[in-house]
C-alpha positions as CSV (number, residue, x, y, z in Angstrom):
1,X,152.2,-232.7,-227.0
2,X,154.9,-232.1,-224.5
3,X,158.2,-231.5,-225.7
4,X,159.8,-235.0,-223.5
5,X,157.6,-236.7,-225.5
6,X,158.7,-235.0,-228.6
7,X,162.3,-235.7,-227.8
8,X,161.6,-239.6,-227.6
9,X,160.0,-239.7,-230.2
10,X,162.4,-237.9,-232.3
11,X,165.2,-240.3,-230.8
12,X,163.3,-243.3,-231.6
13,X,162.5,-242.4,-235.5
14,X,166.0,-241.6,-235.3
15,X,167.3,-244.8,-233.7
16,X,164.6,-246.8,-236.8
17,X,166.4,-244.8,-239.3
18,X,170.3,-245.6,-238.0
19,X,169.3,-249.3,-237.4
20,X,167.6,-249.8,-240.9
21,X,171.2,-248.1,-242.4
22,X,173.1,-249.8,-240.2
23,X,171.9,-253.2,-242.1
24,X,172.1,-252.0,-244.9
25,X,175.6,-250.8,-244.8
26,X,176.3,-254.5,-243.0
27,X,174.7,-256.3,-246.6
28,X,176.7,-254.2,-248.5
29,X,180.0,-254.6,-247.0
30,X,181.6,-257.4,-248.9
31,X,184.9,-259.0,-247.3
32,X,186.6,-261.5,-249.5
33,X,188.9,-264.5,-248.7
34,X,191.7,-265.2,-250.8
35,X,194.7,-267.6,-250.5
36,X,198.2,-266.3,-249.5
37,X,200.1,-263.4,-251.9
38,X,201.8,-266.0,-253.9
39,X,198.9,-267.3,-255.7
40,X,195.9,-266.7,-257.9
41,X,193.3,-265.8,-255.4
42,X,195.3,-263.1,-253.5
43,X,195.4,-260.9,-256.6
44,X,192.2,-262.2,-258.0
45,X,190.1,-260.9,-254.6
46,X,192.0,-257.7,-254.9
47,X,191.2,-256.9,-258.5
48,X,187.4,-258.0,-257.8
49,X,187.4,-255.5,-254.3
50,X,188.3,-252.3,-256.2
51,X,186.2,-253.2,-259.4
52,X,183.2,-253.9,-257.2
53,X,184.2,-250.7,-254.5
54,X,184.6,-248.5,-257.4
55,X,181.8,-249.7,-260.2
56,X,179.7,-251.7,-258.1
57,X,178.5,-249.4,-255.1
58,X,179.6,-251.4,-252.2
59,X,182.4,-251.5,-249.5
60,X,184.9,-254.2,-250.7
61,X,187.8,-255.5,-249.2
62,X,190.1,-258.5,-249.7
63,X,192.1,-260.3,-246.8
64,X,195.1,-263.0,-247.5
65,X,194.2,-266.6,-245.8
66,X,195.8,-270.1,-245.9
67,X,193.3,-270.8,-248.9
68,X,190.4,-273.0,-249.2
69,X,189.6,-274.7,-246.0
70,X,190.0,-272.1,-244.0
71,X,187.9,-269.7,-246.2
72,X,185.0,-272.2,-245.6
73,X,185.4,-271.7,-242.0
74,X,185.5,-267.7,-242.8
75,X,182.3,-268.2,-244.7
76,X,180.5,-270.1,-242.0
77,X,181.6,-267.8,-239.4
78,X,180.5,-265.0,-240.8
79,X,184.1,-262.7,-241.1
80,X,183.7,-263.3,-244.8
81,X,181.0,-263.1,-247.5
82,X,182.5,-264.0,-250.6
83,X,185.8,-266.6,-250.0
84,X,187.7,-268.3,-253.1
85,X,187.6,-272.1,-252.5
86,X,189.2,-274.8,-255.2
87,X,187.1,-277.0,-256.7
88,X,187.4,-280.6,-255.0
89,X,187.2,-278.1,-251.4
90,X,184.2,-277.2,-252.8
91,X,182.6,-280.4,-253.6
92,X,183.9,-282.2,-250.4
93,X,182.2,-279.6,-248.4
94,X,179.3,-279.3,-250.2
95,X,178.4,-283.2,-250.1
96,X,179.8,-283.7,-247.2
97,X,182.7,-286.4,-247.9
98,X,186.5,-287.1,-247.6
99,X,188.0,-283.9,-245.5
100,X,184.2,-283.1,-244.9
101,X,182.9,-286.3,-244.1
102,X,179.7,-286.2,-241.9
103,X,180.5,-282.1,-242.0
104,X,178.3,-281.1,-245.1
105,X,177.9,-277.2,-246.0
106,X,174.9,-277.5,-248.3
107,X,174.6,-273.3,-247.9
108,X,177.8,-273.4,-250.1
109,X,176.8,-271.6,-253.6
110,X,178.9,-270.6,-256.5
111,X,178.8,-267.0,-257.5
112,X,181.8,-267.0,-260.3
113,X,183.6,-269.6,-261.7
114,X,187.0,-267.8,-261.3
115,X,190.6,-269.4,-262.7
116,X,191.9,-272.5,-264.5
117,X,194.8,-273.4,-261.8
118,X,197.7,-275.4,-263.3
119,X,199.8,-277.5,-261.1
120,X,203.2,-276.3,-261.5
121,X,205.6,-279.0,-260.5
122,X,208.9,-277.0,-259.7
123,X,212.0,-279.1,-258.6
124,X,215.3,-278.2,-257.5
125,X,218.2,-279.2,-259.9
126,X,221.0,-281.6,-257.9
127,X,218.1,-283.1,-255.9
128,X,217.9,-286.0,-258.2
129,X,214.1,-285.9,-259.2
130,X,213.1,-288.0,-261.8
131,X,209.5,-288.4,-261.2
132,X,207.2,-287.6,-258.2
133,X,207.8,-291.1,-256.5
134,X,211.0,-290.0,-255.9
135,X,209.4,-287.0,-254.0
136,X,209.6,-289.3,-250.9
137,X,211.9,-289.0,-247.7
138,X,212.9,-285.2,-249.7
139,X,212.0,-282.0,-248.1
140,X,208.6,-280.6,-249.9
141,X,206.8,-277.8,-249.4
142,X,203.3,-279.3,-249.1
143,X,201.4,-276.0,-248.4
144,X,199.7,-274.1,-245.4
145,X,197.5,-276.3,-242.9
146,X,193.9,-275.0,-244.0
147,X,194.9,-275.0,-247.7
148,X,193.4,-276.3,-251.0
149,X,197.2,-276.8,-252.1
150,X,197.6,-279.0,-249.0
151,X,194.9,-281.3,-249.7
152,X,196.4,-281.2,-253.8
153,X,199.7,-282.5,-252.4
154,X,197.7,-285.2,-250.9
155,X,195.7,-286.3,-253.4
156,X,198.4,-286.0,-256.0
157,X,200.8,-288.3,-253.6
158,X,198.1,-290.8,-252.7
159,X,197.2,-291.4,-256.6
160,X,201.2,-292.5,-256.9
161,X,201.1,-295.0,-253.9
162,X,202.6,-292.9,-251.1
163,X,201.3,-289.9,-248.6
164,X,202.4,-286.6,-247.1
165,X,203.8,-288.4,-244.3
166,X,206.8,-290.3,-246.8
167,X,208.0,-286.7,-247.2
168,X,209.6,-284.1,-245.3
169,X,207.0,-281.5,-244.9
170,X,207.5,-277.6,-244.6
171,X,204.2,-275.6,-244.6
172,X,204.9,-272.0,-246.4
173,X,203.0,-270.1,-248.7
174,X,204.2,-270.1,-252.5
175,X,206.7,-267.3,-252.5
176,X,207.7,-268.8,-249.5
177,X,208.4,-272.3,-251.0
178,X,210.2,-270.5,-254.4
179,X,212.2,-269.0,-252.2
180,X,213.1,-272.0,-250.0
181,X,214.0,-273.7,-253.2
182,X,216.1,-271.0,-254.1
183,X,218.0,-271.1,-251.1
184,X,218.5,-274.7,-251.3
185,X,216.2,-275.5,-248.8
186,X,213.4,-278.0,-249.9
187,X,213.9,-279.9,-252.9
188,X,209.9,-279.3,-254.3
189,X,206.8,-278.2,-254.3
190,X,203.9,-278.0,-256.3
191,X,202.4,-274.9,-256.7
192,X,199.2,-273.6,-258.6
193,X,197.4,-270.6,-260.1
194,X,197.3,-269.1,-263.8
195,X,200.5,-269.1,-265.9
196,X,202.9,-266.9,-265.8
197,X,202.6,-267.1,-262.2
198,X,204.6,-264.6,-260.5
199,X,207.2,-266.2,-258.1
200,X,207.6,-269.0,-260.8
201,X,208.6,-266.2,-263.4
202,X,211.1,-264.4,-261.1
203,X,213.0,-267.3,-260.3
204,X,213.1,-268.7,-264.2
205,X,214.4,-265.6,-265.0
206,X,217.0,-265.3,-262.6
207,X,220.8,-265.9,-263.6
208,X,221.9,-269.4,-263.4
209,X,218.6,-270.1,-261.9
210,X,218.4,-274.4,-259.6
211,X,214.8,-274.5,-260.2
212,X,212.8,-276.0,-263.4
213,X,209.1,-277.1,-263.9
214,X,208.9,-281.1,-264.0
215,X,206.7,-282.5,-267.0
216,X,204.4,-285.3,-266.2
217,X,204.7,-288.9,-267.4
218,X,201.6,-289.8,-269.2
219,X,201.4,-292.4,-266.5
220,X,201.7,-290.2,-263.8
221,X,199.2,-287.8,-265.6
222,X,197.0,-290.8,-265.6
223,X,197.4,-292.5,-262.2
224,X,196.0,-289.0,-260.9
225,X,193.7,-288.3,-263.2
226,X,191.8,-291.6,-262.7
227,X,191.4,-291.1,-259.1
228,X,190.8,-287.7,-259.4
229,X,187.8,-286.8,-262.0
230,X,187.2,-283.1,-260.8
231,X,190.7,-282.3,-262.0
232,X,191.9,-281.9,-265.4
233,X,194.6,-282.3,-268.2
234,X,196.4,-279.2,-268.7
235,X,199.5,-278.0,-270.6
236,X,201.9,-275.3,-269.9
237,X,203.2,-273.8,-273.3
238,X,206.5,-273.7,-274.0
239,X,207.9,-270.0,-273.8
240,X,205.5,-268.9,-271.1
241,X,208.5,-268.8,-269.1
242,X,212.0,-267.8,-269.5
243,X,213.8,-270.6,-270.2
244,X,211.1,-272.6,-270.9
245,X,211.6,-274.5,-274.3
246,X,209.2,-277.7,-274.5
247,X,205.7,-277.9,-273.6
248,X,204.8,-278.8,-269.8
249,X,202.1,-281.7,-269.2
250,X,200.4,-281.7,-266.2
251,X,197.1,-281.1,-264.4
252,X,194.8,-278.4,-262.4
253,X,191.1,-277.7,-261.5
254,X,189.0,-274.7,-261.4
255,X,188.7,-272.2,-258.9
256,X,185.0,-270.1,-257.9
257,X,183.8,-267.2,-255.9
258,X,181.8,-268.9,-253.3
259,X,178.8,-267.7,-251.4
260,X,176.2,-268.8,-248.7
261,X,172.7,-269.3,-250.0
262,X,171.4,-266.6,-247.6
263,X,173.9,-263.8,-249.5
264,X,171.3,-261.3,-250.8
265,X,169.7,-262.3,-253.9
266,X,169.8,-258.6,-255.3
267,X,173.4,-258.3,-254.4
268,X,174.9,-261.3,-255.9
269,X,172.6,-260.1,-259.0
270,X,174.6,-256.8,-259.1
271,X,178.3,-258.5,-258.1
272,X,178.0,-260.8,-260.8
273,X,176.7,-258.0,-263.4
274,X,179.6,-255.8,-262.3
275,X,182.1,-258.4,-263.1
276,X,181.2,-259.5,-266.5
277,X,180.6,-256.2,-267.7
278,X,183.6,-254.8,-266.9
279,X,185.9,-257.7,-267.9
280,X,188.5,-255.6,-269.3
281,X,189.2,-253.9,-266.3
282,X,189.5,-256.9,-264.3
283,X,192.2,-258.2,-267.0
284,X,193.6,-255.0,-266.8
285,X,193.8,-255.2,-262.9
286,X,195.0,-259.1,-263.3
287,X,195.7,-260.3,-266.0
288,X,193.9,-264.6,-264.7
289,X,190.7,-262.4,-265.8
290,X,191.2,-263.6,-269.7
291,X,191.1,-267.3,-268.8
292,X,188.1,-269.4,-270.2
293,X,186.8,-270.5,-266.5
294,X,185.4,-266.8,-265.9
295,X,184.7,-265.5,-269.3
296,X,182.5,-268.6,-270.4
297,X,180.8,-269.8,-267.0
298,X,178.8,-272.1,-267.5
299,X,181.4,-275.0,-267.9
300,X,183.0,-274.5,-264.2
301,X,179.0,-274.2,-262.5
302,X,177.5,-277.0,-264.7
303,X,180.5,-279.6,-263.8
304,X,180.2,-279.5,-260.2
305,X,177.3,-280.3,-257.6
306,X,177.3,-277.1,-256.2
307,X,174.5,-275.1,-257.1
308,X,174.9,-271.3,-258.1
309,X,173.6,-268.3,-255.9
310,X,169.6,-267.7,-257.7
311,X,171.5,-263.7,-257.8
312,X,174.3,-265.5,-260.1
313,X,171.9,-267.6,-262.0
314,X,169.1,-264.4,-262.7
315,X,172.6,-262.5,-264.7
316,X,174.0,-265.5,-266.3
317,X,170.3,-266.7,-267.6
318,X,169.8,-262.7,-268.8
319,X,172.4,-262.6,-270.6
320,X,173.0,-266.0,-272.4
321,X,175.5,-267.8,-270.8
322,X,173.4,-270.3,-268.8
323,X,169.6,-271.6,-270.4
């Protein structure tokens, strides 16, 4: 055996071994879509990327986007694995209908049921808001193009007899529309993710504060609910802000991790079981951990048409939570 052929050999075994890493590393890098920094899903994907980089054996990393849609688009295109998508997104997409008509994903899967989102209605005092039909010809933050809080605006308008196009649209992010508010620039703006929610609390809390959270009629509450069945009744207690004396009514829906069905089985396994056994270092990392839409399941995957990853379903059927 000559010694060329020795050295191609040697350089082919070696090129086997380096391509079979190669995927490996490639299945094991996990890049997760979130929303923009002013919401849930921003600091949600960030808590999940160091528990699963540190505990769970895998490259992790988490990128802001403008939210739902777009994170569909990440997911099909491959520049993201695991993307945070709100729940109507998801079942649009999924079957196909509304924003997604004719434009089914049936890959979609759920891997976690992440956070109960409340609709926080914030208005600006002296713009004479007395209920969300007076919304129209004002100057609303409606959300980023691509977004799951777009499409909310929308739906939420729609169920009160007008659309996006009777108001005077800006298209920020939530600290963004806070701010604007604050600065006497838009006049509302409904914005969504776990209570306290950060740029909500900073401006409650600031001295002789022109912004307050706006309580739903019970025939608002209705009129959206009815035309809306995948969100939900929700209540802001009083005292979770500064400020904040009576009880809020208003709505929200559930958020999830989402996958594609061809996500490694053994992977999403391991994900998932990183997660739920190390809840208290997620809460500890954010605090939307303790809500009852990741620490019980079952309730956010058996409610929606989606099925969940077969790696989600193996953990949540071991231990318990799922028969």
């Amino acid at each position: 055996m000559n010694k060329t052929f020795l050295c191609r050999l040697c350089v082919g075994i070696l090129g086997v071994l380096l391509g079979e890493y190669c995927v490996f590393a490639a299945s094991e890098r996990i890049n997760i879509a979130t929303a923009t920094t002013g919401g849930t899903y921003y600091p949600g994907g960030i808590a999940l990327a160091q528990l699963w980089q540190e505990k769970g054996g895998v490259m992790a990393s988490a990128t802001t986007s403008a939210g739902s849609i777009e994170n569909i688009d990440l997911l099909m295109s491959g520049e993201a694995n695991v993307v945070a998508i709100q729940s109507n997104v998801l079942q649009y997409a999924y079957e196909g209908v509304d924003v997604y008509q004719d434009k089914a994903k049936p890959e979609l899967r759920i891997l976690i049921p992440n956070f109960t989102q409340p609709y926080q209605f914030l208005i600006r005092e002296g713009a004479e808001l007395k209920g969300i039909r007076d919304w129209q010809g004002k100057r609303v933050v409606t959300g980023r193009a691509g977004s799951g809080t777009y499409i909310t605006h929308v739906k939420v308008f729609e169920a009160l007899g007008f659309t996006v196009n009777d108001v005077k649209q800006s298209n920020l992010g939530q600290n963004e529309a806070v701010d604007a508010m604050r600065n006497g620039l838009c006049d509302a703006s409904i914005l969504m993710g776990i209570v306290p929610l950060a740029p909500i609390a900073d401006a409650l809390a600031a001295p002789g504060t022109n912004i307050k959270l706006y309580s739903l009629s019970n025939e608002e509450r209705k009129a959206i609910l009815d035309r809306n069945v995948w969100m939900s009744p929700m209540t802001i207690p009083r005292n979770s802000y500064i400020g904040l004396l009576d009880d809020v009514q208003t709505i929200g829906h559930i958020g999830y991790w989402v996958v594609r069905e061809d996500f490694p089985e053994e992977l999403a396994y391991r994900l998932v079981k990183t997660a739920y056994e190390n809840t208290e270092w997620l809460k500890t990392a954010y605090s939307g951990y303790g809500n009852l839409s990741f620490l019980n399941p079952a309730e956010g995957i058996l409610r929606m048409p989606v099925p969940a990853h077969p790696g989600a379903m193996k953990y949540y059927k071991e231990v318990g939570f799922m028969k």
